[in-house]
C-alpha positions as CSV (number, residue, x, y, z in Angstrom):
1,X,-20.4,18.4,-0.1
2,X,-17.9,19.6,-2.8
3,X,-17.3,23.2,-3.1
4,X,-13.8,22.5,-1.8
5,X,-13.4,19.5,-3.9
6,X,-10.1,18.9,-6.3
7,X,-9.6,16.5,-8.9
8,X,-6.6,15.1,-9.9
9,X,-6.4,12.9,-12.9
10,X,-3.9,10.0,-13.1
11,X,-3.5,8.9,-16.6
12,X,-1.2,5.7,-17.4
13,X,-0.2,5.2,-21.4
14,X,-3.0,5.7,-23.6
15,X,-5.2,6.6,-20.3
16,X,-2.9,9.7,-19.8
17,X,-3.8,11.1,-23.9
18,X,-7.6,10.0,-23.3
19,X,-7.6,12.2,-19.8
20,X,-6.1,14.9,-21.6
21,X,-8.2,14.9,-24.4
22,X,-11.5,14.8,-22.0
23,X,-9.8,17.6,-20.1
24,X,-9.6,19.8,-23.2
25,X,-13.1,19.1,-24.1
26,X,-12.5,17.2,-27.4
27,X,-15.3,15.0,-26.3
28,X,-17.4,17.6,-26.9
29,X,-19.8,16.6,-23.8
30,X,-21.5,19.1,-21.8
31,X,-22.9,17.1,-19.3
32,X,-23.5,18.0,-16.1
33,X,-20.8,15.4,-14.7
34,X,-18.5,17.0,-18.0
35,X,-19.2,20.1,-16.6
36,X,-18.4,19.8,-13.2
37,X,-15.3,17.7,-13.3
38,X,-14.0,20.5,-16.3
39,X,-14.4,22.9,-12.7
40,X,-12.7,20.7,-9.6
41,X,-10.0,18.9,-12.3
42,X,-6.6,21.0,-10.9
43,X,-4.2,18.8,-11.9
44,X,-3.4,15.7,-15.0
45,X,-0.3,13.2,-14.2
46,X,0.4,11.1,-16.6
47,X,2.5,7.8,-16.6
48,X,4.2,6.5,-19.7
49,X,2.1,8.3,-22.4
50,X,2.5,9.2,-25.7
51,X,2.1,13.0,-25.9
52,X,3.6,13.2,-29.7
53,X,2.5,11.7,-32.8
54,X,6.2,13.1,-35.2
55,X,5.9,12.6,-38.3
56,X,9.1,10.4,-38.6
57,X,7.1,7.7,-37.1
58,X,6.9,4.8,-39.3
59,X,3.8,4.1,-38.1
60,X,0.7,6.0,-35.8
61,X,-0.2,3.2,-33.3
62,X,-3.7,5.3,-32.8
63,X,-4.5,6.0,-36.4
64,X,-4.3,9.9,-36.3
65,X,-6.2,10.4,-33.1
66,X,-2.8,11.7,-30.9
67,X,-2.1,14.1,-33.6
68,X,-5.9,15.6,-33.2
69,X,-5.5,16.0,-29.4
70,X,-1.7,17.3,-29.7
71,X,-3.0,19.7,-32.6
72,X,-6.2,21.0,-30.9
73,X,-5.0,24.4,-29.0
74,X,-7.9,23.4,-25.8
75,X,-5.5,20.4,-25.2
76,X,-2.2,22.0,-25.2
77,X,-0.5,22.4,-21.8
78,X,-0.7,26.3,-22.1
79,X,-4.1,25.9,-22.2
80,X,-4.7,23.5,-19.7
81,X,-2.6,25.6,-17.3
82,X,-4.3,29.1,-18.2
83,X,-7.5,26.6,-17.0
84,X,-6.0,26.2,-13.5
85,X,-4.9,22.3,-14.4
86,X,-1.3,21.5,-13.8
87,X,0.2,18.7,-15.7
88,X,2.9,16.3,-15.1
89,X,4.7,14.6,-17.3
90,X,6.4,11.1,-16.2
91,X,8.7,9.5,-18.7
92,X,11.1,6.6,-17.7
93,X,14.6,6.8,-19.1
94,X,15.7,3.7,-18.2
95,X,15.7,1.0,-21.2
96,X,17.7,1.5,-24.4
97,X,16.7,0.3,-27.5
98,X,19.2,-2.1,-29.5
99,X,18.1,-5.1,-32.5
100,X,21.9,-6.1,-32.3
101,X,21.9,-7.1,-28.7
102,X,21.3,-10.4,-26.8
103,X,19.3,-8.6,-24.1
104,X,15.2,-9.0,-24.9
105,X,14.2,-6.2,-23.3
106,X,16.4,-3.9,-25.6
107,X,15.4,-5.7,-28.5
108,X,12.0,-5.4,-27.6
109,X,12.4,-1.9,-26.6
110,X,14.0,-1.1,-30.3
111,X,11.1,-2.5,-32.2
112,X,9.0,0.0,-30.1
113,X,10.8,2.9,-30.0
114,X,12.0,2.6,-34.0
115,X,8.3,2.5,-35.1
116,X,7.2,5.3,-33.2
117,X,10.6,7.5,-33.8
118,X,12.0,6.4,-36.3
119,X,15.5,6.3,-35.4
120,X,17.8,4.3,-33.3
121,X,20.9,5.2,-31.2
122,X,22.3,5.8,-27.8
123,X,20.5,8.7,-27.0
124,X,17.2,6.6,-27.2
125,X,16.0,5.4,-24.2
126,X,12.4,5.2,-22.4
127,X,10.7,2.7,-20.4
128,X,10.5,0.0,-23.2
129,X,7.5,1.2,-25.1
130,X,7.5,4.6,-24.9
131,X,10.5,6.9,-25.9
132,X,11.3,9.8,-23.7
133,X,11.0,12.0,-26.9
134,X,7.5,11.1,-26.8
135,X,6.8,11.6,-23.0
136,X,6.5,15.0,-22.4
137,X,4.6,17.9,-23.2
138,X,5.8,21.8,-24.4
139,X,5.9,23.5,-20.8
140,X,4.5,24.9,-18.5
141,X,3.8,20.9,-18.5
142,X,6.3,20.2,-15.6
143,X,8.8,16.8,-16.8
144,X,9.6,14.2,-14.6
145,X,12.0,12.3,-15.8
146,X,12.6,8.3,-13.8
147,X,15.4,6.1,-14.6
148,X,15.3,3.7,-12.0
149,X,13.2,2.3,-8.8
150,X,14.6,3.7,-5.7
151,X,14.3,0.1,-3.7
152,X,15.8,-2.1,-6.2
153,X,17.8,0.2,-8.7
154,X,16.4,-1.5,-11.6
155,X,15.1,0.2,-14.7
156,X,11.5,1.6,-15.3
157,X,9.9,-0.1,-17.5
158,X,6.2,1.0,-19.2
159,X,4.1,-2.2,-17.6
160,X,3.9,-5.2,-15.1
161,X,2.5,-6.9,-17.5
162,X,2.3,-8.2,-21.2
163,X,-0.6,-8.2,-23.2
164,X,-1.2,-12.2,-24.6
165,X,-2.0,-13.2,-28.0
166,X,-5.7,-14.0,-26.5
167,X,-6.4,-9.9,-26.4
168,X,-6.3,-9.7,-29.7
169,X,-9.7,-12.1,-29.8
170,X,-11.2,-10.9,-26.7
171,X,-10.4,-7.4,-25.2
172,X,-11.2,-8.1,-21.5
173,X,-9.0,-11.7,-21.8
174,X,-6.6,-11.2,-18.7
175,X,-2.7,-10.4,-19.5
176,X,0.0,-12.1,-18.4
177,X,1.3,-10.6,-15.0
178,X,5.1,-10.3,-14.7
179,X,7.2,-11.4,-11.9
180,X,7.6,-8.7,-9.2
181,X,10.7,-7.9,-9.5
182,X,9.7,-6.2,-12.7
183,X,8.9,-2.7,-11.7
184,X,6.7,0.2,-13.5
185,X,5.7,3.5,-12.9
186,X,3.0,1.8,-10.2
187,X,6.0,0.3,-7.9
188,X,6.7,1.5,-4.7
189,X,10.1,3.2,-5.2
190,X,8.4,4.6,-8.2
191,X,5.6,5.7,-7.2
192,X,7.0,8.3,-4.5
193,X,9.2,10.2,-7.2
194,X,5.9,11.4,-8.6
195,X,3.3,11.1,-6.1
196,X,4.0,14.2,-4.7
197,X,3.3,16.4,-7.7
198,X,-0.7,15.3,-7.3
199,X,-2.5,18.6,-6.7
């Protein structure tokens, strides 16, 4: 059982920089389960992640560690292609970012995407945490970029749900779930614009 085996690694948020890195080796494991999945891994999607770490970021949410993996030449997508692994990028444009608004999910996406950028404007959208200028990695990484669900037309946001002031105690404490209607890169009508491209 396996010799015809492919992998393909789904990475949402954070999960997509973490498969990346493991991809690229900066665990530095060389296990035999390392090992072997470094051989079937063909392809890396990821969801919503941070693949940039700019330096006109007011702050580095993970405290140096994107700038490693985006810096180390095993982890760039040249790299991961020359390996065999195709990457795909998914990045939602579909939320603006605005602290002069009455809408909360603008605000909320502003006091993400001004942190992380740095700037403000019209041409700064994402999916309410994380900026399209931050989605994507240098081709031959192949971009994908969502605006909205297919069923419902609304907007792409980063989550269906919201972290609660309880995590910050107690990792594993469940988050709060939001309504349905919400819809993320896991939605059906979202899902099928970037399904295909697993290899």
């Amino acid at each position: 059982a396996g010799e015809d085996i492919e992998i393909c690694v789904v990475g949402h948020s954070i999960g997509g920089w973490v498969a990346r890195a493991y991809i690229g080796g900066l665990s530095g494991s060389s296990t035999a389960v390392h090992c072997l999945a470094k051989e079937k891994i063909t392809s890396l999607i990821t969801l919503g992640t941070p693949h940039i770490s700019p330096e006109s970021a007011l702050v580095d949410q993970t405290r140096g560690l994107l700038r490693e993996i985006a810096q180390d030449p095993s982890c760039s997508s040249t790299a991961l292609h020359d390996r065999g692994v195709k990457i795909t990028c998914v990045g939602s444009s579909g939320l603006a970012g605005n602290l002069l608004t009455s809408e909360l999910e603008e605000l909320i996406a502003a006091t993400s995407y001004l942190p992380l950028i740095g700037r403000l404007g019209k041409d700064v959208r994402g999916d309410g945490i994380v900026p399209t200028d931050l989605a994507f990695m240098d081709a031959p990484a192949r971009r994908v970029v969502i605006e909205k669900c297919l069923e419902t037309g609304s907007p792409v946001r980063h989550a269906h749900v919201l972290p609660t002031p309880w995590n910050l105690w107690d990792g594993s404490a469940p988050s709060w779930e939001l309504p349905e209607e919400i819809t993320w890169y896991g939605s059906p009508g979202v899902v099928s614009q970037w399904f295909k491209y697993i290899e």
